[in-house]
C-alpha positions, 0 to 999 in steps of 0.5 A, spaced: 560 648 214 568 648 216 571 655 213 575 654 206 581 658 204 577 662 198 570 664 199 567 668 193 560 672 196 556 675 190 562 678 187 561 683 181 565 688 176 560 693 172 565 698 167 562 704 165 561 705 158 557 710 153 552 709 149 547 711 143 542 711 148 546 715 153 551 712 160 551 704 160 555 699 165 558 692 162 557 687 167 563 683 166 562 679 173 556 678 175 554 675 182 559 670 182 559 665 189 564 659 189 568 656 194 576 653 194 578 649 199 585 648 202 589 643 197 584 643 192 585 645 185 578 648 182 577 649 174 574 655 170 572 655 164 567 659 159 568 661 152 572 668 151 569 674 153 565 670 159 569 674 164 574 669 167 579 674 166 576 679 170 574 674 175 582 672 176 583 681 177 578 681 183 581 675 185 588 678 184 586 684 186 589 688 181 582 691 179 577 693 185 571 689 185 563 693 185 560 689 189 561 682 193 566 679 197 572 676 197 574 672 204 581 669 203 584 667 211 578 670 215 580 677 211 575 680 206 580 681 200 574 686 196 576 691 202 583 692 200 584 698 196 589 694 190 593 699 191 595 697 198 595 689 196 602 689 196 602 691 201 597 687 204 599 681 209 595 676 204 599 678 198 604 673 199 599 669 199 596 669 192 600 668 186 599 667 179 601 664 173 600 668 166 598 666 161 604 668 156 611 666 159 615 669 153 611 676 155 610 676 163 619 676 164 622 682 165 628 681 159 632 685 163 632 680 169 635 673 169 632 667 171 635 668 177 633 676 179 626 673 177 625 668 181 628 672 186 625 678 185 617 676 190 623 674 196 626 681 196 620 684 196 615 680 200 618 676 204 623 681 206 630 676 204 636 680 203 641 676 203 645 673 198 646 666 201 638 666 203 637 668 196 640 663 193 639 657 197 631 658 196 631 660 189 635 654 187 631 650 191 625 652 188 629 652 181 630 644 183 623 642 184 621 646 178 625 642 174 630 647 171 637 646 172 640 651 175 646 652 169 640 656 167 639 661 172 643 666 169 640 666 162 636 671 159 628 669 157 632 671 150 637 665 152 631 661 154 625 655 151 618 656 152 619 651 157 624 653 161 621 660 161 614 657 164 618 654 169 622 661 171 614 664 171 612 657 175 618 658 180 617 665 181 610 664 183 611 658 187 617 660 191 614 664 197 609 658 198 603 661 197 596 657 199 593 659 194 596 658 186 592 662 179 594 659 174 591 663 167 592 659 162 599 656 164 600 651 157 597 655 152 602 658 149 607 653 148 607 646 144 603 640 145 609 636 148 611 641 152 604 642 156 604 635 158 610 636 162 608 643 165 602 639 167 605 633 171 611 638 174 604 642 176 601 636 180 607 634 183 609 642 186 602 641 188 603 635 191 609 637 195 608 644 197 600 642 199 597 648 194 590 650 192 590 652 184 585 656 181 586 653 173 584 658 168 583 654 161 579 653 155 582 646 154 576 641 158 581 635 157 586 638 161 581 641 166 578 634 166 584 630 169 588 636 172 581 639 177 577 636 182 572 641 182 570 646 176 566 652 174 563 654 167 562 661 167 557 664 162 556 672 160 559 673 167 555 668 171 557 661 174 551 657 171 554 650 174 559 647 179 560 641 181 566 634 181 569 635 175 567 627 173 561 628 175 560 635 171 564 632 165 559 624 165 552 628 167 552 636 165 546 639 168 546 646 163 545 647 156 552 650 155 556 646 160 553 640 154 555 644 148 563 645 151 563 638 153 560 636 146 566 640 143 571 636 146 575 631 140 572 625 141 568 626 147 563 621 144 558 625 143 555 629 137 558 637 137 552 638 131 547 635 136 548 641 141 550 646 137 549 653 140 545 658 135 545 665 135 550 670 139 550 672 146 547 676 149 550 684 151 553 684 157 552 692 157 545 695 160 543 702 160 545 705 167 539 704 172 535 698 168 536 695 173 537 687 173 535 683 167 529 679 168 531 674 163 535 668 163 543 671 160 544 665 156 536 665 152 536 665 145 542 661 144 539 656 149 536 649 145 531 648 151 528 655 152 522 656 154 517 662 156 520 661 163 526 663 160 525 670 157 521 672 164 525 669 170 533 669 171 534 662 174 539 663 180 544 658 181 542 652 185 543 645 188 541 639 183 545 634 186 549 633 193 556 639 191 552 639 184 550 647 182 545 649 175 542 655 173 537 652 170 529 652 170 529 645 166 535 641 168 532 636 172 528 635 165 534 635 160 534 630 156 540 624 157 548 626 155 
């Protein structure tokens, strides 16, 4: 298999918590693999609180890993203190996208010193004719007029200021783009705007994205691959078609079934119960029952004694299951 642009090796984040019972360790990120591959655009999904977030950090190196690697461009990034990643050869080379374009501009910046600001500081430009010529020209291809540059964020829409945070992301070409939920803060007709305007940057910078969301019918047109995350684990992988007509995994059916007109029956694949807590009493070791157990409709005994391991279930398809080959129809 030919080398991808991301590979992500049995990555973990544990943060130490007290307890009644004494010192514990929350797994926010728990053994995750995945792969990215140059020009491709991967999904994220899971409910709140399953550790996206947490995984985009480590990715991002803003938060030091526990455990496992992160190879970007033949380095492994989980070696690179996060102190010391802006500094790294790599850095210009992952970018991200916020979640809140209103909070994530500096308001004493215009447009133009926000767009400006990763050129001055990772791409070494230092001239005001250079400055200017790159970030007018990824203003332009980001769809905001350039009259607009010399504006505050407070002197601009929720639209035009996704396009300063997209454009800033995006000017130094980065191979690889994580967008946090790049659309959730902002009306519905703006959203499908921003969405084109990302397809036609990837098409013509040739980028890789990482698209974090909660919204499926979004990550359905937009991913070609995608990844459901639960309680800090991936329990399945695969094409986004094929994930969204056959899901091979308990939750993967109930979030695809909650999907407005999705046409099946969100009663149907109703998940009881809580989930469990992701915190163990240090030195318990590693939990031998499944994590989504007691919340899952097809559990079994097997389930309270074996954690299933994420496995192939079909060709560039991945579950961790003990029955999903037994799973009733979709």
């Amino acid at each position: 298999m030919s080398a991808a642009l991301l590979e992500v090796m049995d990555l973990a984040k544990c943060f130490p918590v007290k307890t009644p019972q004494g010192k514990a360790l929350l797994h926010a990120v728990d053994g995750v693999s995945f792969r990215i591959e140059a020009g491709e655009t991967v999904g994220l999904v899971g409910e709140s609180g399953c550790g996206k977030s947490t995984l985009v950090r480590l990715l991002t190196r803003t938060l030091p890993a526990s455990e496992g690697q992160i190879r970007f461009l033949g380095a492994d990034l989980a070696l690179v203190d996060p102190q010391l990643m802006p500094h790294h050869k790599s850095r210009r080379e992952v970018q991200m996208v916020f979640q809140d374009p209103h909070d994530s501009l500096n308001p004493r910046y215009t447009a133009f010193d926000t767009i400006a600001e990763p050129l001055r500081l990772l791409a070494g430009v230092r001239g005001a004719k250079d400055l200017r010529a790159k970030v007018e020209e990824i203003a332009t291809l980001t769809g905001l007029p350039l009259e607009l540059l010399q504006r505050f964020p407070h002197q601009l829409s929720g639209g035009q200021k996704a396009r300063v945070g997209i454009a800033r992301a995006a000017v130094l070409r980065p191979r690889l783009l994580v967008l946090d939920e790049p659309t959730a803060a902002l009306d519905v007709s703006v959203q499908v705007v921003i969405l084109q305007l990302l397809a036609d940057l990837k098409r013509e910078l040739g980028m890789s994205f990482l698209f974090v969301s909660h919204d499926l019918n979004v990550v359905r047109l937009l991913c070609d691959r995608v990844l459901v995350m639960y309680l800090g684990r991936v329990v399945e992988s695969g094409p986004a078609v094929e994930v969204f007509a056959n899901p091979r995994h308990p939750y993967t059916r109930a979030l695809i079934a909650s999907i407005p007109g999705s046409g099946h029956d969100a009663l149907q694949h109703l998940l009881p119960g809580e989930p469990q807590s992701p915190i163990q009493l240090a030195g318990a070791g590693t939990p031998q029952r499944c994590g989504f157990q007691g919340r899952c409709p097809h559990g079994a005994a097997d389930c309270e004694s074996r954690a299933p391991a994420l496995r192939a279930v079909a060709p560039q398809r991945e579950a961790a299951c003990h029955f999903t080959e037994t799973l009733p129809a979709f």
